[in-house]
C-alpha positions in Angstrom: -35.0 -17.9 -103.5 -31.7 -16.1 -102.8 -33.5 -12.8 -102.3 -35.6 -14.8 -99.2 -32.6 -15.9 -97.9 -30.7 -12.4 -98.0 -33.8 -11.2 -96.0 -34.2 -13.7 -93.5 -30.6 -13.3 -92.6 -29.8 -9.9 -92.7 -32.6 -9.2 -90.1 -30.8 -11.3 -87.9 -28.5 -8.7 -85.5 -24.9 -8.7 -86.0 -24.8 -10.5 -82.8 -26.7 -13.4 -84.2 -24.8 -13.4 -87.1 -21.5 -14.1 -85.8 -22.8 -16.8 -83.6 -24.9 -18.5 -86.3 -22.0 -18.0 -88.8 -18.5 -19.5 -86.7 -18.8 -21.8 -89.5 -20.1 -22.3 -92.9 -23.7 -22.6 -93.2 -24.8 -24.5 -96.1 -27.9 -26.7 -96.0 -30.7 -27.1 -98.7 -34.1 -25.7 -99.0 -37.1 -26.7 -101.3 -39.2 -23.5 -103.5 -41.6 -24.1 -106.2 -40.9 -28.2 -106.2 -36.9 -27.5 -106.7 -34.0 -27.9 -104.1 -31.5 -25.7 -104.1 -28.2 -25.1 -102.0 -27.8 -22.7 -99.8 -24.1 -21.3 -98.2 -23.8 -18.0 -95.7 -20.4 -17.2 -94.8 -19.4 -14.4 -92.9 -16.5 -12.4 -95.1 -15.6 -10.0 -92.4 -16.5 -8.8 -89.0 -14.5 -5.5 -88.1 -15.4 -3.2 -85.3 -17.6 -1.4 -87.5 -19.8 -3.9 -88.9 -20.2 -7.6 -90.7 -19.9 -8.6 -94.2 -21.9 -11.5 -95.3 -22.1 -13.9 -98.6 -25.1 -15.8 -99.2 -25.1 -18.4 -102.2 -28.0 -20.1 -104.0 -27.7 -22.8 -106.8 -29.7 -25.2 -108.0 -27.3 -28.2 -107.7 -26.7 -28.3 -111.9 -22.9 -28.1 -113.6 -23.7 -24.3 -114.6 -25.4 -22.7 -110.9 -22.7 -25.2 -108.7 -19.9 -23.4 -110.1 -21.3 -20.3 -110.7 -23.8 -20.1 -107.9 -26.1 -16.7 -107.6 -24.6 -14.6 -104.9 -25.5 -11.4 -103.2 -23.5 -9.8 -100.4 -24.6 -7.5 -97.3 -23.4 -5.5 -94.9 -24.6 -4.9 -91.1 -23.2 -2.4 -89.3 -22.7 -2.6 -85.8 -24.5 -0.8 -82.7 -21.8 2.1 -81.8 -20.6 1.7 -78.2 -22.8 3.8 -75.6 -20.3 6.2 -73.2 
């Protein structure tokens, strides 16, 4: 689960990225019968690239507080001259 959501986000450009993330996503998504939470956030944006969070639990004591994370970076189309 959290490795399809890292994938489907960070093909997104940096572009779409910032717009999709001004805020918090979170929202929930069914795999294999189960529901689990879902929250992007961007961490940074600096003129060299963006740092996003996705999270993934499964809604239970143990995965809400310690959700499964996993963190990229996309770097940012250099400026033409």
């Amino acid at each position: 689960m959290l490795d399809s959501e890292v994938q489907r986000w960070s093909a997104m450009s940096c572009d779409q990225l910032v717009s999709e993330l001004r805020e918090v996503q979170a929202y929930a998504v069914e795999f294999d019968s189960k529901k689990y939470q879902v929250e992007i956030d961007l961490l940074e944006n600096t003129d060299k690239y963006i740092h996003v969070m996705v999270a993934v639990d499964d809604g239970g004591l143990p995965t809400s507080i310690a959700p499964m994370t996993r963190a990229f970076i996309s770097p940012k189309a250099l400026p033409t001259v």
